[in-house]
The first five atom37 places (N, CA, C, CB, O) and aatype in JSON, in Angstrom:
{
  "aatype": [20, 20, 20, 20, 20, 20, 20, 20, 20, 20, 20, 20, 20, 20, 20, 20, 20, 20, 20, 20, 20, 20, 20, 20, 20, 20, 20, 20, 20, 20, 20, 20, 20, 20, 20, 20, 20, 20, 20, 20, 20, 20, 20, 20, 20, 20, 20, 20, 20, 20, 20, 20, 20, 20, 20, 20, 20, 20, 20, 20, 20, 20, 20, 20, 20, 20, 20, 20, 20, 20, 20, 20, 20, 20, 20, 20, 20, 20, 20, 20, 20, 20, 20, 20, 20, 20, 20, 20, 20, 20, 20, 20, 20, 20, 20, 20, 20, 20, 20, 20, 20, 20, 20, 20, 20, 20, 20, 20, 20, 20, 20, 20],
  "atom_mask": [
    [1, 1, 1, 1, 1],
    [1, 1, 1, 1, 1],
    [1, 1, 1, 1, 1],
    [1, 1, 1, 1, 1],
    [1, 1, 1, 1, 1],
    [1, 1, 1, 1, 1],
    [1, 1, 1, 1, 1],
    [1, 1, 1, 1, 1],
    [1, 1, 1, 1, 1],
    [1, 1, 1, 1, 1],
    [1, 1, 1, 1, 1],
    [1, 1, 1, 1, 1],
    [1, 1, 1, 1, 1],
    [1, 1, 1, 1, 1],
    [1, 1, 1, 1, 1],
    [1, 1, 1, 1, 1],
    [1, 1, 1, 1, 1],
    [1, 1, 1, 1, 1],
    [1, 1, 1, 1, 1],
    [1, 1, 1, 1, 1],
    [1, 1, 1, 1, 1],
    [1, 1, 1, 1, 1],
    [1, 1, 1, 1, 1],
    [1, 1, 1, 1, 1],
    [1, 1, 1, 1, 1],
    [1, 1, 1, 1, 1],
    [1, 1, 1, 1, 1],
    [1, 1, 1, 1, 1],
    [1, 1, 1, 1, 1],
    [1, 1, 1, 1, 1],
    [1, 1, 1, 1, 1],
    [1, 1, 1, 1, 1],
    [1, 1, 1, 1, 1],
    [1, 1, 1, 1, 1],
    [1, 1, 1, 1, 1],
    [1, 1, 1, 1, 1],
    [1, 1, 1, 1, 1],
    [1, 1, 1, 1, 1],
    [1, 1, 1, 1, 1],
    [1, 1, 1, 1, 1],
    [1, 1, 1, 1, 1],
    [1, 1, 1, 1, 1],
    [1, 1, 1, 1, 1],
    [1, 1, 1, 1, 1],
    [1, 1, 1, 1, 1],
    [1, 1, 1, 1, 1],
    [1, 1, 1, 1, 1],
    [1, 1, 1, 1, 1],
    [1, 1, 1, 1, 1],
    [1, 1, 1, 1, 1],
    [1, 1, 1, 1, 1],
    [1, 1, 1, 1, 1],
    [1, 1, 1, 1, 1],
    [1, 1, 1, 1, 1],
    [1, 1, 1, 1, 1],
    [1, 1, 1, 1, 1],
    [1, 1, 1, 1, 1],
    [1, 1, 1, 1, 1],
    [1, 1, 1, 1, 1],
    [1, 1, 1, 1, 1],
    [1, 1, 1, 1, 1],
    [1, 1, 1, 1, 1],
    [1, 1, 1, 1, 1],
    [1, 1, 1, 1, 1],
    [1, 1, 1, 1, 1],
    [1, 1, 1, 1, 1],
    [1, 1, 1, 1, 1],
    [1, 1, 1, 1, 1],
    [1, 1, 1, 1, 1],
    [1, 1, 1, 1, 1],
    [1, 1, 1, 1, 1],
    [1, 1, 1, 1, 1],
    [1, 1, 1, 1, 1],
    [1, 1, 1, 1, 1],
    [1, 1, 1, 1, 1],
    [1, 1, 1, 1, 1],
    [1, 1, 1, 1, 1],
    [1, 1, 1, 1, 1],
    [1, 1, 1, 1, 1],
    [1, 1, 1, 1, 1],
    [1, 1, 1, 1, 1],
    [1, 1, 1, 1, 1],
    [1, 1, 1, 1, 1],
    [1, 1, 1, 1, 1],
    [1, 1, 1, 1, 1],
    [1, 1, 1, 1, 1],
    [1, 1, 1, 1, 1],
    [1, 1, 1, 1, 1],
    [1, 1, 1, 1, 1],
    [1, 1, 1, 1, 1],
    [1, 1, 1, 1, 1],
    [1, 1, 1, 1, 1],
    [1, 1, 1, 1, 1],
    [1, 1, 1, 1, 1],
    [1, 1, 1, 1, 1],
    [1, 1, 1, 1, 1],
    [1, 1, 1, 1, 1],
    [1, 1, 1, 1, 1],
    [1, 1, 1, 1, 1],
    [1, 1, 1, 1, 1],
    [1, 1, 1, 1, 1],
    [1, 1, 1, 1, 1],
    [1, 1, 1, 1, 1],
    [1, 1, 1, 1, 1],
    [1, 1, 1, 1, 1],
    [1, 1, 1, 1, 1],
    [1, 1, 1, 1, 1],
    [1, 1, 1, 1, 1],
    [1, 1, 1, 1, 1],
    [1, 1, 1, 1, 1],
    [1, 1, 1, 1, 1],
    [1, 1, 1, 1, 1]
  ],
  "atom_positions": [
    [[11.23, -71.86, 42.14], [9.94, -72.05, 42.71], [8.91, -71.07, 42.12], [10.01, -71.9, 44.2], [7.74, -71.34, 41.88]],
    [[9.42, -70.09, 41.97], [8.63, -69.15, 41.4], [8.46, -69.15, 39.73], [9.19, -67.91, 41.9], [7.35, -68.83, 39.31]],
    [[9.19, -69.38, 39.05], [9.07, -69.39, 37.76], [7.87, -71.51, 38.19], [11.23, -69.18, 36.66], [6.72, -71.49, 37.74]],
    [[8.15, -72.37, 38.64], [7.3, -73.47, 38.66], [5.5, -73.02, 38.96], [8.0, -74.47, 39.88], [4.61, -73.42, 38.21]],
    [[5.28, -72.22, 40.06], [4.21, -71.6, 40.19], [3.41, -70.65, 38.89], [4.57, -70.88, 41.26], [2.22, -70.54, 38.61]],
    [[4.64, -70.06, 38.28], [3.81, -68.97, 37.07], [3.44, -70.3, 36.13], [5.08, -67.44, 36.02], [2.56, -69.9, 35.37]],
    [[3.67, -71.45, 35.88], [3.77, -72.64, 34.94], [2.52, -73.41, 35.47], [5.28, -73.55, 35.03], [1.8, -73.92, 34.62]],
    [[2.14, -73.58, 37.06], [0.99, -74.27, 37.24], [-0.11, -73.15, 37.08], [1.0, -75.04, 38.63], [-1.27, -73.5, 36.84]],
    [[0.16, -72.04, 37.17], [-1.09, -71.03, 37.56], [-1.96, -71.05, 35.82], [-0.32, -68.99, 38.19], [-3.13, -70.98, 35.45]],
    [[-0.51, -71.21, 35.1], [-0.65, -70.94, 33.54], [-1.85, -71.91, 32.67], [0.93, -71.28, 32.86], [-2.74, -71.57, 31.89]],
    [[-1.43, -73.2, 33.18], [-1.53, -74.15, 33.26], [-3.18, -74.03, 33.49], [-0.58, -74.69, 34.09], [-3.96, -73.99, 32.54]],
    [[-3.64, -73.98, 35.1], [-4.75, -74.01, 35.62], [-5.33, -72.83, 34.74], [-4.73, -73.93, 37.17], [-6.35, -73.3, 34.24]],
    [[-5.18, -71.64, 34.34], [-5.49, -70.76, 33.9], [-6.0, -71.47, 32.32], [-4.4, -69.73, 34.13], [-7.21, -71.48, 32.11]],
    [[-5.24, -71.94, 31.44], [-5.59, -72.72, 30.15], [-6.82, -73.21, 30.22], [-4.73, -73.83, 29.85], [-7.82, -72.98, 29.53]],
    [[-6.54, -74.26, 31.58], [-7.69, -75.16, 31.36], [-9.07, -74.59, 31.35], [-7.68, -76.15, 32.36], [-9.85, -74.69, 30.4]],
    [[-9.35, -73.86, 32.72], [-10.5, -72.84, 32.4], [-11.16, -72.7, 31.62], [-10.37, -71.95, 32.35], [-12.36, -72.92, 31.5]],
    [[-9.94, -72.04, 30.54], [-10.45, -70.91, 29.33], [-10.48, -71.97, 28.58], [-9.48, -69.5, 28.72], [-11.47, -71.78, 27.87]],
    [[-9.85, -73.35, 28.19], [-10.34, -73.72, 27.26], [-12.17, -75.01, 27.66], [-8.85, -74.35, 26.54], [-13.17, -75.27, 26.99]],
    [[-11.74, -75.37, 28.89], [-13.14, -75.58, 29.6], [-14.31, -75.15, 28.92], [-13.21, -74.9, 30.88], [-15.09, -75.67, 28.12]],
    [[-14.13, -73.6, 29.69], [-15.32, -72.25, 29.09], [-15.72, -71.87, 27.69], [-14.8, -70.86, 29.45], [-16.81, -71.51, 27.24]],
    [[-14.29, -72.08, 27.02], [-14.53, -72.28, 25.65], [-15.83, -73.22, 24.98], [-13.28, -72.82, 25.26], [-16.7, -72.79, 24.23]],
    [[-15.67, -74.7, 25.52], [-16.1, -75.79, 24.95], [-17.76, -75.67, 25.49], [-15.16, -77.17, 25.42], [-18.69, -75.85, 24.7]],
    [[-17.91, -75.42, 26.55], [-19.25, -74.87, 26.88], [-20.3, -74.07, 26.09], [-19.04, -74.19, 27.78], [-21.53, -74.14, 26.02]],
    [[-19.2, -73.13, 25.43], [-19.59, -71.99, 24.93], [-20.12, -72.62, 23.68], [-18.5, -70.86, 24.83], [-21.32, -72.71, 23.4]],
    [[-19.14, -73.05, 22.96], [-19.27, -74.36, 21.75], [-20.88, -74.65, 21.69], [-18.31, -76.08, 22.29], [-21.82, -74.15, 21.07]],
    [[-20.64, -76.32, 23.23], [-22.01, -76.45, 23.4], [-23.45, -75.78, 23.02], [-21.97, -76.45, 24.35], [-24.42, -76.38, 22.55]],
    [[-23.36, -74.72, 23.25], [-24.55, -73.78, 23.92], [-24.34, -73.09, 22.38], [-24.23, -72.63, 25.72], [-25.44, -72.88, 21.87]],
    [[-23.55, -72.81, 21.77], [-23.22, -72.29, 20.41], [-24.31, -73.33, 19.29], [-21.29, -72.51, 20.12], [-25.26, -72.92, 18.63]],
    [[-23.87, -74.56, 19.34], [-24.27, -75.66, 18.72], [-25.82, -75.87, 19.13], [-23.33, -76.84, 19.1], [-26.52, -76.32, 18.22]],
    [[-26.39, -75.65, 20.17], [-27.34, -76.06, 20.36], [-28.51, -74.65, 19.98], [-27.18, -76.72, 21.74], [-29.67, -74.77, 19.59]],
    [[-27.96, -73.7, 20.17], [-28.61, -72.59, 19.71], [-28.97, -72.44, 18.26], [-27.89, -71.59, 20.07], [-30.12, -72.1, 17.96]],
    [[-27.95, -72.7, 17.23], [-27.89, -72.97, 16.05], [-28.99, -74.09, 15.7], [-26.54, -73.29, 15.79], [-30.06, -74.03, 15.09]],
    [[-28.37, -75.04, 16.26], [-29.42, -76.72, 15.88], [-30.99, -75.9, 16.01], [-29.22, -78.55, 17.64], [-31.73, -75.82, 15.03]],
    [[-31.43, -75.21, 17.59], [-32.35, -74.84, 17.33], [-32.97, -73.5, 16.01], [-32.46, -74.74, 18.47], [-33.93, -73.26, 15.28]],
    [[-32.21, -73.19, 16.23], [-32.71, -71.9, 14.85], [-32.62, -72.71, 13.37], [-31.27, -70.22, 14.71], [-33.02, -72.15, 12.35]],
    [[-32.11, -73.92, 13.34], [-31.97, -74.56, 11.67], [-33.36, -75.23, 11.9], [-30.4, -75.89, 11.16], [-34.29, -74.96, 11.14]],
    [[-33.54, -76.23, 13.09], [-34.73, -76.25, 13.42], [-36.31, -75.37, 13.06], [-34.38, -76.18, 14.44], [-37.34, -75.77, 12.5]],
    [[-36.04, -74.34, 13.52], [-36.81, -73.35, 13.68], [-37.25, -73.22, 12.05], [-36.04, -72.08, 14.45], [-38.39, -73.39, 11.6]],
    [[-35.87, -72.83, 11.19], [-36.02, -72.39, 9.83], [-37.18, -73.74, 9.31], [-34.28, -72.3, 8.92], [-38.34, -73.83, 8.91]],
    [[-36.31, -74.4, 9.54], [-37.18, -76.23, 8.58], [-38.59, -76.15, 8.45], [-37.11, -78.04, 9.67], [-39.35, -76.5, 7.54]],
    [[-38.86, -75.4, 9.95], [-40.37, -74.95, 10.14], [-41.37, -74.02, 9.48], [-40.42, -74.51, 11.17], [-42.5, -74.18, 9.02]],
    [[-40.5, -72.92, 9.59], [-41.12, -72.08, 8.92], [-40.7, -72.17, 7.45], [-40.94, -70.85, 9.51], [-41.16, -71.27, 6.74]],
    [[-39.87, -73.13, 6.81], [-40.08, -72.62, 4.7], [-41.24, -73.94, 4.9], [-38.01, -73.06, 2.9], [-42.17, -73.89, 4.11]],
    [[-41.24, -74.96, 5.76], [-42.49, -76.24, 5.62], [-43.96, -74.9, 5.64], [-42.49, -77.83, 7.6], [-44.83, -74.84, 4.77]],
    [[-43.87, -74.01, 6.82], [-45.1, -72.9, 7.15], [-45.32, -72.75, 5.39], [-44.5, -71.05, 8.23], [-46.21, -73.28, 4.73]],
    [[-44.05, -71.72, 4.85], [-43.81, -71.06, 3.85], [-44.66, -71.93, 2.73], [-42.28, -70.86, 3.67], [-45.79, -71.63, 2.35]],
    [[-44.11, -72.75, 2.41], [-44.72, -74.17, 1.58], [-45.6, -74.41, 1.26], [-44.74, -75.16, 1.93], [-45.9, -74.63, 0.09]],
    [[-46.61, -74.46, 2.61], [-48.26, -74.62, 2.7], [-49.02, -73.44, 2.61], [-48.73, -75.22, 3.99], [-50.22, -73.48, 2.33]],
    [[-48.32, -72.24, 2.86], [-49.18, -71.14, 2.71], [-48.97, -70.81, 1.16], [-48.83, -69.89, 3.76], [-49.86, -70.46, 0.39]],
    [[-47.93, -70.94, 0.91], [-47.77, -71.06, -1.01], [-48.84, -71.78, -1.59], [-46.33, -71.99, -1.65], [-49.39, -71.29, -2.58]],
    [[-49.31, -73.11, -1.05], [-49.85, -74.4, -2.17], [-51.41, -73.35, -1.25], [-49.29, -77.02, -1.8], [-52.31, -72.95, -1.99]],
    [[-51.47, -73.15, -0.21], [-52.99, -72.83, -0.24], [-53.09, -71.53, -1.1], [-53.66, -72.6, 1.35], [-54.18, -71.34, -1.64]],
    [[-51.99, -70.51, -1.32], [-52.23, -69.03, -2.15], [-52.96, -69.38, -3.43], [-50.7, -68.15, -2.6], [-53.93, -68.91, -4.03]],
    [[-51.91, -70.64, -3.69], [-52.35, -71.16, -5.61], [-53.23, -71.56, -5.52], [-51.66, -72.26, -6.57], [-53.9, -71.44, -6.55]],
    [[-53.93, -72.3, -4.32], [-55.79, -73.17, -4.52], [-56.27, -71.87, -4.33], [-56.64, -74.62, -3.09], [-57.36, -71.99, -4.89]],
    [[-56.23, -70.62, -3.91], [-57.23, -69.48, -3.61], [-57.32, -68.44, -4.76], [-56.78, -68.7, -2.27], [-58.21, -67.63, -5.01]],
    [[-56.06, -68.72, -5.46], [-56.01, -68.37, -6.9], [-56.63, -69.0, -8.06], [-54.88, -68.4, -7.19], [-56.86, -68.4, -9.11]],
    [[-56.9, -70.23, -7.83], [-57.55, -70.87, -8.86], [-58.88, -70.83, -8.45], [-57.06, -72.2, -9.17], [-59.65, -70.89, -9.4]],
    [[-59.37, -70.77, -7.43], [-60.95, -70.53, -7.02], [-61.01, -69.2, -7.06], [-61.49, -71.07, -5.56], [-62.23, -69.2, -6.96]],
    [[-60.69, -67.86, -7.13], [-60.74, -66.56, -7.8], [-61.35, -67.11, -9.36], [-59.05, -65.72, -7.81], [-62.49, -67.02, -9.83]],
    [[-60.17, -67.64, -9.88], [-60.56, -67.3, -11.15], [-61.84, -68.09, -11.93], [-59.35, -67.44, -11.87], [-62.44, -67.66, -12.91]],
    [[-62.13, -69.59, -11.1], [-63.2, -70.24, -11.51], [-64.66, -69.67, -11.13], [-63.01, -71.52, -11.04], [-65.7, -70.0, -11.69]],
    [[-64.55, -68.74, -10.06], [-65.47, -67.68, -9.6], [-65.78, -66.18, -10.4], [-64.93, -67.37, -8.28], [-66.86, -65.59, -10.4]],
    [[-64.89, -65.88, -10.88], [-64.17, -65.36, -12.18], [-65.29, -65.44, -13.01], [-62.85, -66.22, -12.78], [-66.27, -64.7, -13.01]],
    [[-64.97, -66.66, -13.89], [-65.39, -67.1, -15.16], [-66.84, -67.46, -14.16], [-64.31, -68.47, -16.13], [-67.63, -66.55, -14.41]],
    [[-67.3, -68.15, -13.43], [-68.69, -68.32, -12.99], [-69.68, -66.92, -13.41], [-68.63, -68.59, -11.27], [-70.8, -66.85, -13.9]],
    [[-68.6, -65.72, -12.92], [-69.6, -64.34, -12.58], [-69.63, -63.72, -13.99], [-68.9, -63.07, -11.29], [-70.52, -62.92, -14.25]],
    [[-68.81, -64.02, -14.83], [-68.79, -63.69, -16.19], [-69.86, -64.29, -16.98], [-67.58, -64.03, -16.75], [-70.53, -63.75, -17.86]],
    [[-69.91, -65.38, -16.57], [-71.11, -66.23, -17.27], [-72.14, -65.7, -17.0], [-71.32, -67.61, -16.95], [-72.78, -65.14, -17.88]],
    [[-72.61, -65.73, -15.61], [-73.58, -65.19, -14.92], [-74.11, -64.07, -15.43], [-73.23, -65.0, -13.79], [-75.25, -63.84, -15.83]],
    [[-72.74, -63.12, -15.34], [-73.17, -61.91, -16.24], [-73.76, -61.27, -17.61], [-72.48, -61.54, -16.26], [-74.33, -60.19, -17.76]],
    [[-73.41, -62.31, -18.61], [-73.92, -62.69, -19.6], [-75.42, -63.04, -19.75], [-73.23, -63.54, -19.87], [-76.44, -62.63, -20.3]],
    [[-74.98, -64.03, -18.95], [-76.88, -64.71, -18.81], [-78.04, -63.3, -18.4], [-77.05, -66.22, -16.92], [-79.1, -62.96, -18.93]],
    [[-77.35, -62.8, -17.37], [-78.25, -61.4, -16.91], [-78.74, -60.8, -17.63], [-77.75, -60.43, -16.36], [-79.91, -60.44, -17.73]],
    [[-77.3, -60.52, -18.59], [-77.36, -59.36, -19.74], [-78.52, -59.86, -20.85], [-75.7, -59.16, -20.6], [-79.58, -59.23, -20.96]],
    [[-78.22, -61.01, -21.62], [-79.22, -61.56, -22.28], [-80.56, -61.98, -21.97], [-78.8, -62.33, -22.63], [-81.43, -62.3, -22.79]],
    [[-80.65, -61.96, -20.68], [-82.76, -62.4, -20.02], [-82.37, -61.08, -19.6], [-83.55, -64.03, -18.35], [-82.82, -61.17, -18.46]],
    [[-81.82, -59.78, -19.65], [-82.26, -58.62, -19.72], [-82.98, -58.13, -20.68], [-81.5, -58.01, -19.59], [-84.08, -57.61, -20.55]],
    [[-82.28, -58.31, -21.82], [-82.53, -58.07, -23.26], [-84.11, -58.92, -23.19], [-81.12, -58.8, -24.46], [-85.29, -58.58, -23.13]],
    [[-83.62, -59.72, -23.23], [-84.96, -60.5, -24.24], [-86.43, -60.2, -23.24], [-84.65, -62.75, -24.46], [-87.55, -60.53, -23.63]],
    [[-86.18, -59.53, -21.89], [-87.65, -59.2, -20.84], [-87.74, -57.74, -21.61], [-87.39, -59.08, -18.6], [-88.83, -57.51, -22.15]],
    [[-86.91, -56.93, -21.71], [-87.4, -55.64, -22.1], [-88.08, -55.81, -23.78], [-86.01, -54.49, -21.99], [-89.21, -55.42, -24.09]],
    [[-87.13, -56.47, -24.69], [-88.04, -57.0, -25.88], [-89.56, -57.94, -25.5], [-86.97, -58.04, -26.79], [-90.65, -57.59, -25.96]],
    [[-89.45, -58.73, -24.92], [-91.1, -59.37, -24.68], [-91.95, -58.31, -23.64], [-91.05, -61.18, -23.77], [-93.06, -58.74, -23.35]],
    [[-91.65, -57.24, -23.15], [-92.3, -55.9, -22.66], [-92.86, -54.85, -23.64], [-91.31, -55.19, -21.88], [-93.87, -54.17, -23.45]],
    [[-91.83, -54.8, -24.97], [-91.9, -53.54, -25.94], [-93.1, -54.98, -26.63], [-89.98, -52.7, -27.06], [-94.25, -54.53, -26.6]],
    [[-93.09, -56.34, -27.14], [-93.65, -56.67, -27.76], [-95.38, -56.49, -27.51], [-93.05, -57.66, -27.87], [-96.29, -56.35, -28.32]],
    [[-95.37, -56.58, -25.59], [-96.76, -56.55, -25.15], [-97.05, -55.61, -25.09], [-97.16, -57.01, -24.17], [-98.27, -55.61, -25.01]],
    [[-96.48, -54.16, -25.05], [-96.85, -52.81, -25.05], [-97.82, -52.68, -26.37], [-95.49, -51.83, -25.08], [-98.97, -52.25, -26.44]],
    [[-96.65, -53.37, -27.71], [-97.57, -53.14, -28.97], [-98.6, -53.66, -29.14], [-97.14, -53.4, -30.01], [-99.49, -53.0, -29.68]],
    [[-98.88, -55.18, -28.7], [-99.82, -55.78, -28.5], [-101.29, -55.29, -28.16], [-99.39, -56.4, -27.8], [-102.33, -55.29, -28.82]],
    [[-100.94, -54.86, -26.82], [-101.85, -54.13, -25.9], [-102.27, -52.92, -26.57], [-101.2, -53.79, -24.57], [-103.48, -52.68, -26.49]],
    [[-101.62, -52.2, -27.15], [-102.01, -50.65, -28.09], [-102.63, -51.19, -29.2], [-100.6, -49.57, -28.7], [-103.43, -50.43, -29.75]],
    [[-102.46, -52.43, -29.73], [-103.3, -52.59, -31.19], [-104.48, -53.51, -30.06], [-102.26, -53.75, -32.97], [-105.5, -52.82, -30.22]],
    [[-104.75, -54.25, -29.39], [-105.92, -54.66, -28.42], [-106.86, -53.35, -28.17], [-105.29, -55.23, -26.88], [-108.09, -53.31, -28.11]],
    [[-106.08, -52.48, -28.06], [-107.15, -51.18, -26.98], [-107.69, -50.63, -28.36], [-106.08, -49.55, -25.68], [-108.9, -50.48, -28.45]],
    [[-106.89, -50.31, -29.44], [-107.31, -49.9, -30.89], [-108.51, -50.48, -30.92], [-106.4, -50.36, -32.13], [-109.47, -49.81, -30.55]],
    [[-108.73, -52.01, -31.42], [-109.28, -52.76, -31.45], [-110.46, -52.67, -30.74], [-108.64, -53.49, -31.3], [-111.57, -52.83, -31.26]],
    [[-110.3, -52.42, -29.63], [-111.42, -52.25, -28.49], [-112.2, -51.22, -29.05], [-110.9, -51.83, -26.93], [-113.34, -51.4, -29.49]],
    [[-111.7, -50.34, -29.05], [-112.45, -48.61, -29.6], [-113.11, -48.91, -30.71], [-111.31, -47.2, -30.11], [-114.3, -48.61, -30.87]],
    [[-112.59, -49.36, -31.34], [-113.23, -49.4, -32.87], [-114.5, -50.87, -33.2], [-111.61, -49.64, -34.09], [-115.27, -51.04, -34.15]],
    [[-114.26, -51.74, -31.93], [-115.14, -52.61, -31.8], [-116.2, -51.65, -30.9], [-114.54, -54.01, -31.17], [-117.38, -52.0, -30.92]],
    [[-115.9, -50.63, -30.24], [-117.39, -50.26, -29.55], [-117.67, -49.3, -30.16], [-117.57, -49.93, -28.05], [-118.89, -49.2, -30.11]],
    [[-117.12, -48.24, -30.93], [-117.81, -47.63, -31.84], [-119.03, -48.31, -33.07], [-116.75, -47.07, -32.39], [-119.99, -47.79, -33.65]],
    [[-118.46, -49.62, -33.11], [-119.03, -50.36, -34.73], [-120.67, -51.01, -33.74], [-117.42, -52.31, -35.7], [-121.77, -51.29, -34.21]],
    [[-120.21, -51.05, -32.36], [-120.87, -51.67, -31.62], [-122.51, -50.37, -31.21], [-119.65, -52.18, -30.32], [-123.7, -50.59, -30.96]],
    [[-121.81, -49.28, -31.32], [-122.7, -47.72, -30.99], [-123.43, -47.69, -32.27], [-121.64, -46.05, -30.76], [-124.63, -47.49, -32.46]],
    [[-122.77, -47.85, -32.84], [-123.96, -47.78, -34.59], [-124.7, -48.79, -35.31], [-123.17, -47.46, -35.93], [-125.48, -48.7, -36.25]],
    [[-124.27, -49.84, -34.62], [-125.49, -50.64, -34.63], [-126.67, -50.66, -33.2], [-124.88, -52.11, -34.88], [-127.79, -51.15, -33.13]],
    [[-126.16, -50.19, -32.58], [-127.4, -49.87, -31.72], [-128.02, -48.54, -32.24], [-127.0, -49.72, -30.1], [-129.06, -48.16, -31.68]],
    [[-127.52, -47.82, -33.21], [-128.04, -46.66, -33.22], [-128.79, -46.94, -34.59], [-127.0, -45.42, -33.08], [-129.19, -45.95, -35.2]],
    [[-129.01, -48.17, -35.1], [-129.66, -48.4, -36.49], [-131.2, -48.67, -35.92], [-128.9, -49.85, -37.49], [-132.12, -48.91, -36.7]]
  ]
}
């Protein structure tokens, strides 16, 4: 009787643990499913923040080459305002010459 009892207790005892086991499984499996889940999500995140890095990289550099141009252009209608400045400076100095020597020519004939 007693050795039949250690055999049902054994018995009931198995089932339990393997019961508890399969639960565990469950809840194992579903934890997982969610975290593979989870991953799928974030390399799809990963993915799109990649393809937008490369469009923000290629608008750098077309902004790039815009400000380079730009810069150029500056540089050259820099140049050419300070040359059409030095040209009117000379201008203006042979005008004022001009002037003087037209009112001097202008003093001696009033003085005839």
């Amino acid at each position: 009787m007693r050795h039949m009892t250690i055999v049902v207790l054994t018995a009931v005892l198995g089932t339990f643990l393997l019961t508890g086991c399969q639960k565990s499984d469950a809840s194992q499996i579903r934890k997982a499913r969610l975290v593979a889940n989870e991953n799928l999500q974030l390399k799809k995140q990963l993915a799109e923040k990649d393809a937008q890095i490369q469009d923000l990289k290629k608008q750098i550099e077309e902004i790039e080459a815009e400000k380079a141009k730009a810069d150029e252009k500056f540089g050259s209608t820099t140049i050419k305002t300070l040359q059409m400045l030095a040209e009117t400076e000379d201008r203006n100095q042979a005008l004022t010459l001009e002037n003087e020597k037209l009112k001097e020519e202008i003093e001696s004939l009033k003085a005839r």
